[in-house]
Z-matrix of the N, CA and C atoms (Angstrom, degrees):
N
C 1 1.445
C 2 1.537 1 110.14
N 3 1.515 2 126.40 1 -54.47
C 4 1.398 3 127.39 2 -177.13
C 5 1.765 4 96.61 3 -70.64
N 6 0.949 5 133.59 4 -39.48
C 7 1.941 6 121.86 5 161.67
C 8 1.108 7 108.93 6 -45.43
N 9 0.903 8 137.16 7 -25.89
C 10 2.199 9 138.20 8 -165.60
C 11 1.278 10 87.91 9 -96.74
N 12 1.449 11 133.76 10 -47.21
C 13 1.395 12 144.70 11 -163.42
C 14 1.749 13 103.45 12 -46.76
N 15 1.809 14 91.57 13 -64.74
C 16 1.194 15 90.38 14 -154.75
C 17 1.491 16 100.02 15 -111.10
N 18 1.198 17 117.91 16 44.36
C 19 1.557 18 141.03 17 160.13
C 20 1.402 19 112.19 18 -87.45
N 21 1.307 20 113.55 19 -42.28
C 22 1.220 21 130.98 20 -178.86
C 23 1.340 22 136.01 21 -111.43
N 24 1.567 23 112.40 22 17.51
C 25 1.392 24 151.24 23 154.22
C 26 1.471 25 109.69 24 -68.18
N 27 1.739 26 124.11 25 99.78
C 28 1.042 27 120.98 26 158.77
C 29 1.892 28 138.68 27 -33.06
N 30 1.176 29 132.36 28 118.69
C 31 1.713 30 110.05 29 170.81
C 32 1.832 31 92.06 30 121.58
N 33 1.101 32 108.95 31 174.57
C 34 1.465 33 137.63 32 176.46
C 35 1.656 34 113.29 33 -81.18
N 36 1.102 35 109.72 34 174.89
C 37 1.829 36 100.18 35 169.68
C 38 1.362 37 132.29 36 -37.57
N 39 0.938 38 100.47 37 -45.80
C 40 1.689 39 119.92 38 -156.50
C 41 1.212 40 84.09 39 -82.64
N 42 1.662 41 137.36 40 -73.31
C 43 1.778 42 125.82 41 -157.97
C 44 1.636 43 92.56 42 -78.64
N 45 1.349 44 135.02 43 -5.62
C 46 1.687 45 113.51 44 168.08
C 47 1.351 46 111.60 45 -96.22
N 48 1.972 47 136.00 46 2.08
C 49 1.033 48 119.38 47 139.27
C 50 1.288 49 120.79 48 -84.16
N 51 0.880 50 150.10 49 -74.41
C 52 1.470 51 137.27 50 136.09
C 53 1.811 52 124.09 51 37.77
N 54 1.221 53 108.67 52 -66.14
C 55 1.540 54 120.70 53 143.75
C 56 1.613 55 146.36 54 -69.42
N 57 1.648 56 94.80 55 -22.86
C 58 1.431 57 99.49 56 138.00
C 59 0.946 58 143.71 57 -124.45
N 60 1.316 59 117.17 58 37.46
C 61 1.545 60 127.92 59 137.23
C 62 1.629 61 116.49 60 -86.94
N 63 1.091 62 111.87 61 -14.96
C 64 1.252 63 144.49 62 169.99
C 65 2.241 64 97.18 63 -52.70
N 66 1.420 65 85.51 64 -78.17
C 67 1.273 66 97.80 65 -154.51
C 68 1.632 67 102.28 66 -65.43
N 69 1.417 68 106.44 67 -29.91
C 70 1.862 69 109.78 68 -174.54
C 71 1.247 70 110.28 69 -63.80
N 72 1.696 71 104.65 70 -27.96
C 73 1.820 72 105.33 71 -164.28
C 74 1.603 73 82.51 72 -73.66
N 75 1.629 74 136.79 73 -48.67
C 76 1.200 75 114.74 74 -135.76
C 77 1.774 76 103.14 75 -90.33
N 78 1.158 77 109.87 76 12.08
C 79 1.762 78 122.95 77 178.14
C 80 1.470 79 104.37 78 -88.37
N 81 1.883 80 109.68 79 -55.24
C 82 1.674 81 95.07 80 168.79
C 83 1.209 82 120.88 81 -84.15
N 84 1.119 83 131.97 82 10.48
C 85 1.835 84 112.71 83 169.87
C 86 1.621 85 79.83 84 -99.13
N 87 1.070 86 152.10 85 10.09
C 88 1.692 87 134.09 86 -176.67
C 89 1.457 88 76.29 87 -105.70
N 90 0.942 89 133.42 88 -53.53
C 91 1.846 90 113.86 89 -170.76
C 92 1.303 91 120.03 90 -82.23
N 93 1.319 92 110.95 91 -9.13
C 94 1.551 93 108.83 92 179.76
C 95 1.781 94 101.88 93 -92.01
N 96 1.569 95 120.71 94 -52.21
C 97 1.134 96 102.44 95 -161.93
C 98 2.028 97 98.63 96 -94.43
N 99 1.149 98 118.68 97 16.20
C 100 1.709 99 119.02 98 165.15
C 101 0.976 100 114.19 99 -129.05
N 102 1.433 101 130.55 100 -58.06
C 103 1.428 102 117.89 101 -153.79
C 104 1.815 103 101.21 102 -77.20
N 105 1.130 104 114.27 103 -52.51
C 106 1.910 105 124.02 104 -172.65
C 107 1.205 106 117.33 105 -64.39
N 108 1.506 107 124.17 106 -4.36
C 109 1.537 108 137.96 107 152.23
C 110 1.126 109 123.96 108 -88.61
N 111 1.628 110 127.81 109 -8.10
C 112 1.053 111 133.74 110 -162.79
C 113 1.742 112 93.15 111 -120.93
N 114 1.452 113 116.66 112 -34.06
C 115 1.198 114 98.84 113 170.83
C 116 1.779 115 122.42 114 -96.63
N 117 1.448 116 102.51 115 -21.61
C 118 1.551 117 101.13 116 153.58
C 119 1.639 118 125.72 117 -8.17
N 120 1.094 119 135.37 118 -72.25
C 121 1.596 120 136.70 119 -162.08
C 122 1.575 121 100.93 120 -78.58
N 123 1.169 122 117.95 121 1.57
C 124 1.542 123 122.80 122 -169.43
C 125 1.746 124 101.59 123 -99.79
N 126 1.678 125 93.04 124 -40.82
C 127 2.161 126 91.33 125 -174.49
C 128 1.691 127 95.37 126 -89.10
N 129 1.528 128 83.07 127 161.84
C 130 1.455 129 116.38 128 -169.15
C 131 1.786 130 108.86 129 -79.25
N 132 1.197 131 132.24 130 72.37
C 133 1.150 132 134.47 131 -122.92
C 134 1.671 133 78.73 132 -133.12
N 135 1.368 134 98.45 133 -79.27
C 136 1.830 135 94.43 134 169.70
C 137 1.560 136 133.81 135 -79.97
N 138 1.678 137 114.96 136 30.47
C 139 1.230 138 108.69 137 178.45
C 140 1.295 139 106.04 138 -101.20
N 141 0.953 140 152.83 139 121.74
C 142 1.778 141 168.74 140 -115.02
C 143 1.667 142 111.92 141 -171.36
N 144 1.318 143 81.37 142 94.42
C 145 2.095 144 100.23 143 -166.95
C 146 2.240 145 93.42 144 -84.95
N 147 1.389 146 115.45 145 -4.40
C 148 1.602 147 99.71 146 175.46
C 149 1.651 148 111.93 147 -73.81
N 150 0.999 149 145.55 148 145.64
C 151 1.546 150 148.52 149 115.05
C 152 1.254 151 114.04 150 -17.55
N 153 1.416 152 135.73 151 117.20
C 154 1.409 153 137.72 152 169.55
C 155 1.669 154 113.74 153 -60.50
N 156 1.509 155 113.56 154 -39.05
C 157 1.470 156 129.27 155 -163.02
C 158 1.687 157 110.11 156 -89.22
């Protein structure tokens, strides 16, 4: 998959890392600030199976 990636990345070395560092940053801020807030209220994050007492 990352060979197809950067097969099809315009430019020489330098502007096809460049673009994919490019492209990786813009996948985790798309999952950090949309997708992992949106699935947040769905995981079991605050269900707490201990006894306090």
């Amino acid at each position: 998959m990352y060979g197809w990636i950067w097969d099809h990345l315009p430019g020489n070395a330098a502007v096809k890392g460049f673009l994919f560092l490019v492209l990786v940053a813009s996948v985790i801020l798309l999952l950090w600030f949309y997708v992992f807030p949106l699935a947040e209220p769905l995981l079991p994050f605050g269900d707490v199976t201990v006894d306090g007492g």
